[in-house]
ZADO-364955 format. One record per atom (N, C-alpha, C, CB): residue in three letters; residue number from 1; atom name; y, x, z. Coordinates in steps of 0.001 Angstrom, whole numbers, padded with zeros to 6 digits. Each point is the difference from the previous one (the first is absolute). Glycine has a CB too. Layout:
<nodes>
 code pos site   north    east      up
  ALA NUM   CA       Y       X       Z
...
</nodes>
This chain:
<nodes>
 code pos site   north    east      up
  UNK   1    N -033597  028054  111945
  UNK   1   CA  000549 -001273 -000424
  UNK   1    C  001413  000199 -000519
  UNK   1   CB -001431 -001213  001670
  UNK   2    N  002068  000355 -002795
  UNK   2   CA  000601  000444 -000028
  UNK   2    C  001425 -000989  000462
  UNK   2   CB -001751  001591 -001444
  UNK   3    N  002663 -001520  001667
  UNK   3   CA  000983 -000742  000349
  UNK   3    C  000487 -001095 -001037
  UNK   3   CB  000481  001958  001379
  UNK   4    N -000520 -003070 -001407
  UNK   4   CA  000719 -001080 -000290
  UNK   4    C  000891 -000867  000347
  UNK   4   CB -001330  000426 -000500
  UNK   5    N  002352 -000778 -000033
  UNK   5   CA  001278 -000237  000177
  UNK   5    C -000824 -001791  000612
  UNK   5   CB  002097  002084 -002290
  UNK   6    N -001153 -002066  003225
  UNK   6   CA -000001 -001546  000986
  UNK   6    C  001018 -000685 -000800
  UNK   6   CB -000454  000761  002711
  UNK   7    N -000280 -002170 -002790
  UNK   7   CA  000938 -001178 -000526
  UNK   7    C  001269 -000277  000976
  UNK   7   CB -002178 -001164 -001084
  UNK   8    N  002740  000699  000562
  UNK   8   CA  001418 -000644  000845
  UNK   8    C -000718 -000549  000672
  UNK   8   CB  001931 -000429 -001279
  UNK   9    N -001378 -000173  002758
  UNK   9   CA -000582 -001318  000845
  UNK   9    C  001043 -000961 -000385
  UNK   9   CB -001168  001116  002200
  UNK  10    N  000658 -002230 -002424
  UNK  10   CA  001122 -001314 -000182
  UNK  10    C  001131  000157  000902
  UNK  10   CB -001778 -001698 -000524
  UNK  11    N  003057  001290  000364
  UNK  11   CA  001056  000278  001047
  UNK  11    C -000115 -001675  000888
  UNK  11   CB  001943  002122 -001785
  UNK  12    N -002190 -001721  002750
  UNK  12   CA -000114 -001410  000905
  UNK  12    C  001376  000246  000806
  UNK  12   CB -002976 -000401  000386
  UNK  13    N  003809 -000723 -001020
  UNK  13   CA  001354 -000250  000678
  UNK  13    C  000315 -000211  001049
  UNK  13   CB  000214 -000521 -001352
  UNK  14    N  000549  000895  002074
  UNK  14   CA  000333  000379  001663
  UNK  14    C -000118 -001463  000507
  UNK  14   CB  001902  002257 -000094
  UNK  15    N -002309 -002438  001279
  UNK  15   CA  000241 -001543  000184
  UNK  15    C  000678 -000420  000996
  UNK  15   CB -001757 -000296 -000879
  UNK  16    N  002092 -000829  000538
  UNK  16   CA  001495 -000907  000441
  UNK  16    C -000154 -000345  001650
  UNK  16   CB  000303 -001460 -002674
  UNK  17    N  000864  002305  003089
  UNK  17   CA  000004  000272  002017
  UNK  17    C  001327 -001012 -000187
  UNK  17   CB -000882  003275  001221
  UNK  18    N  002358 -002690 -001624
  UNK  18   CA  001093 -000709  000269
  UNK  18    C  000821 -000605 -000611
  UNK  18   CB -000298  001048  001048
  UNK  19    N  001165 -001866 -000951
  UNK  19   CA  000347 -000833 -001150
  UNK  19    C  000898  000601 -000537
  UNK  19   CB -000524 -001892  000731
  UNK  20    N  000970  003534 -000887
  UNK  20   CA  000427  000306 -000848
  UNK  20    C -001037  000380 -001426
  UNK  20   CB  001773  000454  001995
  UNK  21    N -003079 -000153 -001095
  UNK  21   CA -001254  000419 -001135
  UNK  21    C  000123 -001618 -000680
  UNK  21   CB -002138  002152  001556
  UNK  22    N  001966 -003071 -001264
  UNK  22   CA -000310 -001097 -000305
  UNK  22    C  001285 -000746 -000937
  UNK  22   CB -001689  000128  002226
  UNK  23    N  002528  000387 -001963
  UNK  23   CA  001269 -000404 -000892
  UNK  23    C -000158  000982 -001462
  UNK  23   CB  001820 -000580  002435
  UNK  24    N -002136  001562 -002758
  UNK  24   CA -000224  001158 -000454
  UNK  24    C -000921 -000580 -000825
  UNK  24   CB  000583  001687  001711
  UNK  25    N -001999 -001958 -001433
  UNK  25   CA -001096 -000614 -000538
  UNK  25    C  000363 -001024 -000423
  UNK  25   CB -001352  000843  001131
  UNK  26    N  001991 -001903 -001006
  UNK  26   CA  000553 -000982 -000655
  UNK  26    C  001180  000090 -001219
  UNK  26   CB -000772 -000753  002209
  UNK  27    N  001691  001957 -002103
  UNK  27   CA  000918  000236 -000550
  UNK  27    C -000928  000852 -001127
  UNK  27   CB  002070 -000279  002006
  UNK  28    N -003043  000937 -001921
  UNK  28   CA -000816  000492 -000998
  UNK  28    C -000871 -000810 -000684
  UNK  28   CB  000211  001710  001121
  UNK  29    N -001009 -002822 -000963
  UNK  29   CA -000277 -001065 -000362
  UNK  29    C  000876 -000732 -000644
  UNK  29   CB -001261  000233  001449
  UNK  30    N  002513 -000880 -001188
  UNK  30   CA  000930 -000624 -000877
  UNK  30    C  000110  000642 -001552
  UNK  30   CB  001251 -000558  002281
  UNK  31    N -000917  002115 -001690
  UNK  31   CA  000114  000805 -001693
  UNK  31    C -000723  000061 -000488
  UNK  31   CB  001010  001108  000134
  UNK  32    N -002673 -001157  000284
  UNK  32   CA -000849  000048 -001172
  UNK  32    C -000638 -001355 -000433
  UNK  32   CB -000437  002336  000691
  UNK  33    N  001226 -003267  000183
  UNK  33   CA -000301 -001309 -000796
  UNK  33    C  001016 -000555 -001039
  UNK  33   CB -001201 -000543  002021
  UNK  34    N  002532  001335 -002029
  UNK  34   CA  001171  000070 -000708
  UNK  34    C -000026  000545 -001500
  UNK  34   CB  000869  000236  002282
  UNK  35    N -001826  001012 -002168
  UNK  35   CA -000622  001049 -000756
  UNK  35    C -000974 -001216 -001206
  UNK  35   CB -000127  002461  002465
  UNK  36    N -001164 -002716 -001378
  UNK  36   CA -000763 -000665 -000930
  UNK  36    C  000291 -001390 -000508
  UNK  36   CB -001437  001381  000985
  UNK  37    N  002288 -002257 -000498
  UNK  37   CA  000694 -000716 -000673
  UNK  37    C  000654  000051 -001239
  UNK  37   CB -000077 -000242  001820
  UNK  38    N  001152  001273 -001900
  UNK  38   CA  000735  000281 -000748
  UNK  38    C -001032  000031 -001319
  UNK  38   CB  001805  001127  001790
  UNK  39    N -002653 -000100 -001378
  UNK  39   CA -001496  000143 -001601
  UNK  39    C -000588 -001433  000023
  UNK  39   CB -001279  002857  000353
  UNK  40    N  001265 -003548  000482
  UNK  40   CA -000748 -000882 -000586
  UNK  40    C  000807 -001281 -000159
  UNK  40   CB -002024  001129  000885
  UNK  41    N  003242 -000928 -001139
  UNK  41   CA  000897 -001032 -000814
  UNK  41    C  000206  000707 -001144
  UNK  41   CB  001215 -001175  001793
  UNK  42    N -000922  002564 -002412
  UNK  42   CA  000126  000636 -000729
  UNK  42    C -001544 -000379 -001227
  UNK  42   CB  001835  001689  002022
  UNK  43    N -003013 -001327 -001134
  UNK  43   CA -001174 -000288 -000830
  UNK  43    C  000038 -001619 -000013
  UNK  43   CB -001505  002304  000662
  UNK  44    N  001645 -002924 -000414
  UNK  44   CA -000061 -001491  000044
  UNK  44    C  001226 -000601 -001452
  UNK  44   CB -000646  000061  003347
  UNK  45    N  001798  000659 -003043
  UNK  45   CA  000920 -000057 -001408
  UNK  45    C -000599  000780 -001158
  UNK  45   CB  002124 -000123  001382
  UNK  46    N -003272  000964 -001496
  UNK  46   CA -000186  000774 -001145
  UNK  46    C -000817 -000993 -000636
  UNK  46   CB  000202  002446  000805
  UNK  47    N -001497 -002908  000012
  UNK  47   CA -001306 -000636 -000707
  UNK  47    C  001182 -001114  000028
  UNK  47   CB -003032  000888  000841
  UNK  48    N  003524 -001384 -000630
  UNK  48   CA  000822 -001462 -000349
  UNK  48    C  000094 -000072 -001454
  UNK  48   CB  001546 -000042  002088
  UNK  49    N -000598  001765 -002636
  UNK  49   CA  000591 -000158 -001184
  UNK  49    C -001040  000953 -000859
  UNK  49   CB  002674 -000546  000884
  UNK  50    N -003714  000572 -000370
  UNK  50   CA -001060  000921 -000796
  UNK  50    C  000080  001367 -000145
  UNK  50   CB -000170 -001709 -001116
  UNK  51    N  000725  001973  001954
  UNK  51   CA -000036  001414 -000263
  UNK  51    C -000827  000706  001189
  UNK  51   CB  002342 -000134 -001313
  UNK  52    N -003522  000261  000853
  UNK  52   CA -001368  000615  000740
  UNK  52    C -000135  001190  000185
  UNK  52   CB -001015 -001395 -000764
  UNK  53    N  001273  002062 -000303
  UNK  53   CA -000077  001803  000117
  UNK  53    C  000974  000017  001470
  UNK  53   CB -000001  001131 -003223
  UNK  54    N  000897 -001291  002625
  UNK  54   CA  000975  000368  001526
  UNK  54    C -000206 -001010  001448
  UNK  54   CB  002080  000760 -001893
  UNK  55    N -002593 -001534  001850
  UNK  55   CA -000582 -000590  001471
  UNK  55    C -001089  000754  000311
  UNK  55   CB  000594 -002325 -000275
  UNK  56    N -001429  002709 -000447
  UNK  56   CA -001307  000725  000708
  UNK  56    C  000571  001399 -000196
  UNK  56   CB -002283 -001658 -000602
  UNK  57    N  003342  001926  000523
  UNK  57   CA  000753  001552  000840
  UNK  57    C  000660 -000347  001303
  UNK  57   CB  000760  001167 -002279
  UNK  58    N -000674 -001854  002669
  UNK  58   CA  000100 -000193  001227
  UNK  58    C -000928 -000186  000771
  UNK  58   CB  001534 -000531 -000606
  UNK  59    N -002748  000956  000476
  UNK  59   CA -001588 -000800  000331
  UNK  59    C  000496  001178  001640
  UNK  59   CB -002658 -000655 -003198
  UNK  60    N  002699  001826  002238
  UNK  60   CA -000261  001498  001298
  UNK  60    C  000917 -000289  000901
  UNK  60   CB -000557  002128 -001407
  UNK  61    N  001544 -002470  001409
  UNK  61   CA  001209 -000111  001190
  UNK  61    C -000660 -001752  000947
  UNK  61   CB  002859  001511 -002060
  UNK  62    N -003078 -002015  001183
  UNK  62   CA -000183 -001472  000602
  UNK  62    C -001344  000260  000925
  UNK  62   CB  001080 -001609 -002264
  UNK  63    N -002098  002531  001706
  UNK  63   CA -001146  000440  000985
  UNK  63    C  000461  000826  001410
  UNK  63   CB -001475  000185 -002283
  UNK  64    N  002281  000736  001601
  UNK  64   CA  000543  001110  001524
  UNK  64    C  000697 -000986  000648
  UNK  64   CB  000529  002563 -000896
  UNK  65    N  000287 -003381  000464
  UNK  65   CA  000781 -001116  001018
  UNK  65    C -000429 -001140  001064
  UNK  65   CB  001089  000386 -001857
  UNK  66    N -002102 -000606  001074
  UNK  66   CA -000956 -000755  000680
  UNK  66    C -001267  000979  000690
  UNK  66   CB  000718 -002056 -001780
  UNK  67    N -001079  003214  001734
  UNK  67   CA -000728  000694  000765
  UNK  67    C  001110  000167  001405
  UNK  67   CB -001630  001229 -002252
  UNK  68    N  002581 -000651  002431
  UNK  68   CA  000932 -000259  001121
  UNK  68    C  000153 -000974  000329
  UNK  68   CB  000879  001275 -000375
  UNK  69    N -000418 -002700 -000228
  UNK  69   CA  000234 -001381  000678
  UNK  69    C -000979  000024  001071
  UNK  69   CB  000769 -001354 -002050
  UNK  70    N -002278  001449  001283
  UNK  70   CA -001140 -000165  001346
  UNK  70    C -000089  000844  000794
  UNK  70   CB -001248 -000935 -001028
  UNK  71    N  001509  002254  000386
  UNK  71   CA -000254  000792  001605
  UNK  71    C  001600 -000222  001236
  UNK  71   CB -001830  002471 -001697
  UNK  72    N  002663 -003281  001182
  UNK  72   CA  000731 -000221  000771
  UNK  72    C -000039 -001213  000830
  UNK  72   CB  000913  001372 -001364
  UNK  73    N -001211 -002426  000531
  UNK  73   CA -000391 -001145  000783
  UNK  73    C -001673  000286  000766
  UNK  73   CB  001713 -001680 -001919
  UNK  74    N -002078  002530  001738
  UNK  74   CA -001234  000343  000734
  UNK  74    C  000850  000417  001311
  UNK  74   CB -001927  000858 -002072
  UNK  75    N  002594  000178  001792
  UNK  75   CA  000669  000390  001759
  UNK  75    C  000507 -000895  000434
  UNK  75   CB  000613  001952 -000132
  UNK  76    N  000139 -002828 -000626
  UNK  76   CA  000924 -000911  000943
  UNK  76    C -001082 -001057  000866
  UNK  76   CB  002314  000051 -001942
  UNK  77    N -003334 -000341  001119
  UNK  77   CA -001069 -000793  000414
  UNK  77    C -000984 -000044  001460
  UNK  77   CB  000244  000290 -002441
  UNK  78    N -000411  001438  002342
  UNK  78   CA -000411  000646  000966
  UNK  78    C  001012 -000304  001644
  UNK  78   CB -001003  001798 -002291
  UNK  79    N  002163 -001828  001811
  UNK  79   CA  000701 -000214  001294
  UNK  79    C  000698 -001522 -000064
  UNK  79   CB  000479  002775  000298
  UNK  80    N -001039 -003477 -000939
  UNK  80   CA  001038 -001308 -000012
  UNK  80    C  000104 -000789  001324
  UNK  80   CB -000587 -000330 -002445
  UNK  81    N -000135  000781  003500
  UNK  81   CA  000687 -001155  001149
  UNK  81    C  001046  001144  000547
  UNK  81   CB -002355 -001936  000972
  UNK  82    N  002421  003416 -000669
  UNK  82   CA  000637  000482  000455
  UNK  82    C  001445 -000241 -000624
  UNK  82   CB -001975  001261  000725
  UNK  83    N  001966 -001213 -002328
  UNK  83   CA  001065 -000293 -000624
  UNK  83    C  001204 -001057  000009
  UNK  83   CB -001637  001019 -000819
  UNK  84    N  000257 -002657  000877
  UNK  84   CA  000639 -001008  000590
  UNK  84    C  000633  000189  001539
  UNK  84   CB -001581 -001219 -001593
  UNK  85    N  001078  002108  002575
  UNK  85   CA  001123 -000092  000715
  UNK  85    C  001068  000719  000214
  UNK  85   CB -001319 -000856  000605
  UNK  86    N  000990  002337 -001455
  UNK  86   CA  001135  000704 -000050
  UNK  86    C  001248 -000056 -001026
  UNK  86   CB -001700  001128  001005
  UNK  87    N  001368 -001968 -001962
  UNK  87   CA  001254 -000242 -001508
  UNK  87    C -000549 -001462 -000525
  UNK  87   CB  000348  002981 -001192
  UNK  88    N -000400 -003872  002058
  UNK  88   CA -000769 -001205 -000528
  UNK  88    C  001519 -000852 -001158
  UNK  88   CB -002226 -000359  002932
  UNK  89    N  003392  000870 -002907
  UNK  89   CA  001020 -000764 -000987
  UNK  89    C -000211  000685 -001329
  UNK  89   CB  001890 -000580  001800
  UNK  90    N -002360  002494 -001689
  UNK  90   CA -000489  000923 -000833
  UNK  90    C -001096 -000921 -001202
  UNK  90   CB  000317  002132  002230
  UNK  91    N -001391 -002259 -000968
  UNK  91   CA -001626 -000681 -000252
  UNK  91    C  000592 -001406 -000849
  UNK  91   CB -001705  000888  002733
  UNK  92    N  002214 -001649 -002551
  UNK  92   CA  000215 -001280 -000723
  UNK  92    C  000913  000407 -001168
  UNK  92   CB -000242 -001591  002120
  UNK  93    N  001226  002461 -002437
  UNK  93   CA  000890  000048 -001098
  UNK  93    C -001100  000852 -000982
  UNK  93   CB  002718 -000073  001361
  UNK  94    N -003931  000646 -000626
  UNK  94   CA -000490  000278 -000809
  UNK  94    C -001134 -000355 -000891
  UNK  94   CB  001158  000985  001198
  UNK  95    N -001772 -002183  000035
  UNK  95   CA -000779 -001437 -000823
  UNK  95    C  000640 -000406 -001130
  UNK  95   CB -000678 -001011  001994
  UNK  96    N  002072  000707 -001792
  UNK  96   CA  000544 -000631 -001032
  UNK  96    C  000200  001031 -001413
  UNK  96   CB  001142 -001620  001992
  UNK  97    N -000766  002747 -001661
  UNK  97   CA  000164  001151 -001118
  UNK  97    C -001224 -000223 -000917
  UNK  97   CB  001219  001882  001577
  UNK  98    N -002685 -001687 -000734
  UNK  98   CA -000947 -000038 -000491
  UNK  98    C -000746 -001748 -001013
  UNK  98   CB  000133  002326  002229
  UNK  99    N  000223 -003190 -001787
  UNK  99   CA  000232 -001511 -000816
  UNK  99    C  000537  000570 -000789
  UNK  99   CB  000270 -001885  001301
  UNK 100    N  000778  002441 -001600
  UNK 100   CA  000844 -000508 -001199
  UNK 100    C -001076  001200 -001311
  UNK 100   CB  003363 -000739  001611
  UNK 101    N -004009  001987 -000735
  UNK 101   CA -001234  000762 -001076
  UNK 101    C -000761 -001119 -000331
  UNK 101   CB -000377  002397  001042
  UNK 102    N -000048 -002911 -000388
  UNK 102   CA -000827 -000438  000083
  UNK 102    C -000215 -001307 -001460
  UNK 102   CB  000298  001052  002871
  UNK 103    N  001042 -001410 -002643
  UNK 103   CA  000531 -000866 -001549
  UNK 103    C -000042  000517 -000969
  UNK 103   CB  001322 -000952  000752
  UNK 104    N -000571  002207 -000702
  UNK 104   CA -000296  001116 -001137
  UNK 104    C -000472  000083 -000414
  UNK 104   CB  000344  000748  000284
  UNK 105    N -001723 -000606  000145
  UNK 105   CA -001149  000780 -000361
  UNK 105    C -000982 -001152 -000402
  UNK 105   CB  000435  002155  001633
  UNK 106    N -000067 -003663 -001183
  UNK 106   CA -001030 -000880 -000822
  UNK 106    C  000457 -000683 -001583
  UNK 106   CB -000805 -000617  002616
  UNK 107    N  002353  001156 -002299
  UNK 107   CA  000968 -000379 -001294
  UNK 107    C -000689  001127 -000909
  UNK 107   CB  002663 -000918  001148
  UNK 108    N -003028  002187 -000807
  UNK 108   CA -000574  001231 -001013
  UNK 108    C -001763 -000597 -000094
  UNK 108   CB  001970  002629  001033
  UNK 109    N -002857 -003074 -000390
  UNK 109   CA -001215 -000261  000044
  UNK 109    C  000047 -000869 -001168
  UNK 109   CB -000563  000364  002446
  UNK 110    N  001240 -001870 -002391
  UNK 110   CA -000305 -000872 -001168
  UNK 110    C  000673  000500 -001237
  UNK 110   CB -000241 -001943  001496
  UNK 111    N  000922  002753 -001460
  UNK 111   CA  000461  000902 -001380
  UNK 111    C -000709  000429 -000448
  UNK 111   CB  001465  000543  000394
  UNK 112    N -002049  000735  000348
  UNK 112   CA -001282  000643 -000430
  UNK 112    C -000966 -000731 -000523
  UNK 112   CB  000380  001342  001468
  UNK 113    N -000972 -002518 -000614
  UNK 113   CA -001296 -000919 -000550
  UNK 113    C  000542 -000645 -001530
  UNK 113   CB -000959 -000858  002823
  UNK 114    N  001693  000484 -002863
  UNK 114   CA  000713 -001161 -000809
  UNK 114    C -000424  001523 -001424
  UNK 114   CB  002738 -002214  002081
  UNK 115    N -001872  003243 -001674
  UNK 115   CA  000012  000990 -001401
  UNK 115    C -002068  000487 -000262
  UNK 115   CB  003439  001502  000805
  UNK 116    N -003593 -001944  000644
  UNK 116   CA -001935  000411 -000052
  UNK 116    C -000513 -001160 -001004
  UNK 116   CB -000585  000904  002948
  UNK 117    N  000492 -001789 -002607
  UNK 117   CA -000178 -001208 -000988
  UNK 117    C  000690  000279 -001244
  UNK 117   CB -000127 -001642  001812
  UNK 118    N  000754  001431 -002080
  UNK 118   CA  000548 -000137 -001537
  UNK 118    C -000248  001657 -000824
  UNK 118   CB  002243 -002145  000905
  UNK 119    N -002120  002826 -000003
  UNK 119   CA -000799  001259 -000818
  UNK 119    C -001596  000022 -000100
  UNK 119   CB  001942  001395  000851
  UNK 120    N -003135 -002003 -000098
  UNK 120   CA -000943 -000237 -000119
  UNK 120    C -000399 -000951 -000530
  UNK 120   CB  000086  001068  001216
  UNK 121    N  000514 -002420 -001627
  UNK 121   CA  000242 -001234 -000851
  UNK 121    C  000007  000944 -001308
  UNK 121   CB  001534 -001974  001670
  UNK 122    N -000951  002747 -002144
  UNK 122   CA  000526  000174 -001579
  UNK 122    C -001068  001358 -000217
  UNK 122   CB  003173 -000944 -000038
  UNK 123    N -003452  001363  001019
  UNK 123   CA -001486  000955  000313
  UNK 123    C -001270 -000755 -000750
  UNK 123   CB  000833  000824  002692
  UNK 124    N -000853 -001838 -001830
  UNK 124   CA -001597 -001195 -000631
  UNK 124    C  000844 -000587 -001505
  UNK 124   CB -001376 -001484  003095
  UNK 125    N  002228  001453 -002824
  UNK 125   CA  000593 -001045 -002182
  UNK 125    C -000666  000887 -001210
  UNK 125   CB  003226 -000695  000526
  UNK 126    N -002770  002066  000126
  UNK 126   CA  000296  001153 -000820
  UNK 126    C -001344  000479 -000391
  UNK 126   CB  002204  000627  001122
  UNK 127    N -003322 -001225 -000166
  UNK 127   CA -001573  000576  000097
  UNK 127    C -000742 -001121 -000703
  UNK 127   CB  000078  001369  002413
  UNK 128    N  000734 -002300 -002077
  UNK 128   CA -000937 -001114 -000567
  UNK 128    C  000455 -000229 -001500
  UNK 128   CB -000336 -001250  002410
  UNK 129    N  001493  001494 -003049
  UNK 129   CA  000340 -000409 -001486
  UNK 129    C -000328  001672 -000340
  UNK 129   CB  002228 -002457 -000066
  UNK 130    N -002824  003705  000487
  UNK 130   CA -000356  000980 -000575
  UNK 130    C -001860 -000269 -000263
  UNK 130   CB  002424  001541  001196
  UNK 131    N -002971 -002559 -000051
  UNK 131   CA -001566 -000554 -000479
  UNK 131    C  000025 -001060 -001490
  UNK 131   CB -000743 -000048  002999
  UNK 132    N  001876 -000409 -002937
  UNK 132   CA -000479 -001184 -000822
  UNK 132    C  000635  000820 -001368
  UNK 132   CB  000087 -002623  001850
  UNK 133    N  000646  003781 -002025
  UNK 133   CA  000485  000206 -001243
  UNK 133    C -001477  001188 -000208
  UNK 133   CB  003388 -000584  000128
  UNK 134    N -003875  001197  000487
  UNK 134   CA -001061  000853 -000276
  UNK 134    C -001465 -001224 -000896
  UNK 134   CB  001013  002051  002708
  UNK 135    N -001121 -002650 -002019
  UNK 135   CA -001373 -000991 -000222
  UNK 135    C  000336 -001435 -001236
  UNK 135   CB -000769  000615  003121
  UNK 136    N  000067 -000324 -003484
  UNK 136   CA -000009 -000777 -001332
  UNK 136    C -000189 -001464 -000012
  UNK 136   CB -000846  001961 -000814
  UNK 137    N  002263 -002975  000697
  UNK 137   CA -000620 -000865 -000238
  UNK 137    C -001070 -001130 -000124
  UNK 137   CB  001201  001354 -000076
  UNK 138    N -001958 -002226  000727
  UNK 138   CA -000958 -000441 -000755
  UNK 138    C -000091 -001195  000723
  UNK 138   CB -001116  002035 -000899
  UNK 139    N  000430 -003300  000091
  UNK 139   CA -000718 -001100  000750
  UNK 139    C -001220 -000070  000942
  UNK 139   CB  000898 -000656 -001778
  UNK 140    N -000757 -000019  002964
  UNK 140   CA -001433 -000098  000468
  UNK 140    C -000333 -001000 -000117
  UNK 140   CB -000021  001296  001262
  UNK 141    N -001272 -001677 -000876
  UNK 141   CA -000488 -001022 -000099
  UNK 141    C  000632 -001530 -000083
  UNK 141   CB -001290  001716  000884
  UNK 142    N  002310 -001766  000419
  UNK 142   CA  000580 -001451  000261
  UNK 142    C  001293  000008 -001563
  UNK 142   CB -000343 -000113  003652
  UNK 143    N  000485  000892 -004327
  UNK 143   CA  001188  000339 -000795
  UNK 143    C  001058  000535  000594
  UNK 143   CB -000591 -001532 -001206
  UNK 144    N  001091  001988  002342
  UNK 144   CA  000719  000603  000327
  UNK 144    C -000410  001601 -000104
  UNK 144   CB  000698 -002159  001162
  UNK 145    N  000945  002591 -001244
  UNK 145   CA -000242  001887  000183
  UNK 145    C -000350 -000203  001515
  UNK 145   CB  002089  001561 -001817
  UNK 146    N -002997 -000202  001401
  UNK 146   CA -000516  000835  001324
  UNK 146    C  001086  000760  000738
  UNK 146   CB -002192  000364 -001141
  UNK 147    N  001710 -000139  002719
  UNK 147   CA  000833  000847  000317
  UNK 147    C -000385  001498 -000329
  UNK 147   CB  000627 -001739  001603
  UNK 148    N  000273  002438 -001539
  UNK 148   CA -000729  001351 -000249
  UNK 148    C -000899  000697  000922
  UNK 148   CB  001798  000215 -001151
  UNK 149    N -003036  000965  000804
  UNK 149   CA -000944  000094  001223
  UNK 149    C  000516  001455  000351
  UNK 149   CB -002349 -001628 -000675
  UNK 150    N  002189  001249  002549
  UNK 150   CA  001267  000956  000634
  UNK 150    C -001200  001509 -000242
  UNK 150   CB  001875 -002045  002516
  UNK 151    N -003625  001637 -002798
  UNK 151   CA -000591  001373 -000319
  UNK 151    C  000437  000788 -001050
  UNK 151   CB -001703 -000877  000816
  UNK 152    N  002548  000645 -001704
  UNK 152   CA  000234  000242 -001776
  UNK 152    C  001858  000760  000050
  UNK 152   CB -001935 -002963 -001244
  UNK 153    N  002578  002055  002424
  UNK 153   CA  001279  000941 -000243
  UNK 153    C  000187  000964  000376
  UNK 153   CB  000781 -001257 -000101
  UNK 154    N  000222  002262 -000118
  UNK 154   CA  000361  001295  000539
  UNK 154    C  000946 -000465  001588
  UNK 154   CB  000091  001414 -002952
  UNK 155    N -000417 -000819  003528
  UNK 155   CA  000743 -000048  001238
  UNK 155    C  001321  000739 -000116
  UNK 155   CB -002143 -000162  001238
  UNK 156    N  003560 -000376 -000972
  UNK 156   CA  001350  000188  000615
  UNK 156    C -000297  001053  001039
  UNK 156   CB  000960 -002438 -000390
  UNK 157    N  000025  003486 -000600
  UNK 157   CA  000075  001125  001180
  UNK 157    C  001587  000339  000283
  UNK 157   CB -002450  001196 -000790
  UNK 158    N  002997 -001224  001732
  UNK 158   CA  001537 -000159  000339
  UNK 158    C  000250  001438  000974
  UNK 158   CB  000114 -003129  000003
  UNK 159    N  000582  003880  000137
  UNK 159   CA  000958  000519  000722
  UNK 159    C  000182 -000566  001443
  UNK 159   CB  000938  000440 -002184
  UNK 160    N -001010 -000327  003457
  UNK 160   CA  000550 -000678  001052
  UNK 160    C  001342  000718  000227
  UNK 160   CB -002284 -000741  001009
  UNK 161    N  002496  002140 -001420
  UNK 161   CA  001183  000524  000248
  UNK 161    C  001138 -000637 -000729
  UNK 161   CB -001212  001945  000477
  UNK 162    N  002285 -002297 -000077
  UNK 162   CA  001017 -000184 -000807
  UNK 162    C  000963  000969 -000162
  UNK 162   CB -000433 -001954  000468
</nodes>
């Protein structure tokens, strides 16, 4: 047989005994909610002013940032009554830290949708005045033009990359 190299094992983070661990875990949590904030006011000002190429370069950092957020609020989670009694002024400044992401991040959600819509709005304009300039004209029966028949046009083919 021959030898094959062993995968990493996931690193499962030490878990929270004293409230210095627990101050620590919180003080590491703050920064990476500091971290992913920061990108996602940054991406939230780009799609504002249209500038897309450079918001979806921040896609990779905004993923690794948020892959840590959870595995951190996963630990803290794991011990949250011990926490509440060992740093419970810790535990509440950090409810509140977390509200104010929490705004953040729905102030970046309706951005995003808002730029989803109006880029998929001008998606269907752009598909539908490319059917009616392909297809010819004509009366039907009642005297009105027809609509065009969606078997007869060429289908819109777009890029998703920007």
């Amino acid at each position: 047989m021959r030898d094959r190299p062993q995968a990493a094992l996931p690193e499962t983070p030490r878990p929270i005994e004293t409230a210095a661990d627990a101050q620590t875990a919180i003080v590491q949590l703050t920064e990476v909610m500091d971290g992913l904030e920061a990108v996602v006011v940054e991406e939230t000002a780009l799609v504002r002013a249209g500038q897309l190429r450079k918001a979806t370069d921040l896609g990779v950092k905004k993923t690794e940032l948020s892959g840590r957020y959870f595995k951190a609020v996963e630990r803290l989670k794991a011990s949250s009554k011990l926490l509440s009694r060992l740093v419970p002024q810790d535990v509440s400044a950090l409810a509140r830290r977390h509200e104010l992401l929490q705004a953040v991040l729905k102030s970046n959600m309706v951005v995003l949708a808002t730029a989803h819509a109006v880029s998929e709005g001008i998606m269907r304009r752009l598909s539908g005045d490319l059917a009616r300039q392909a297809c010819p004209q004509v009366y039907g029966a009642s005297g009105r033009t027809t609509a065009p028949d969606p078997k007869r046009t060429q289908p819109l083919a777009f890029s998703r990359t920007l």
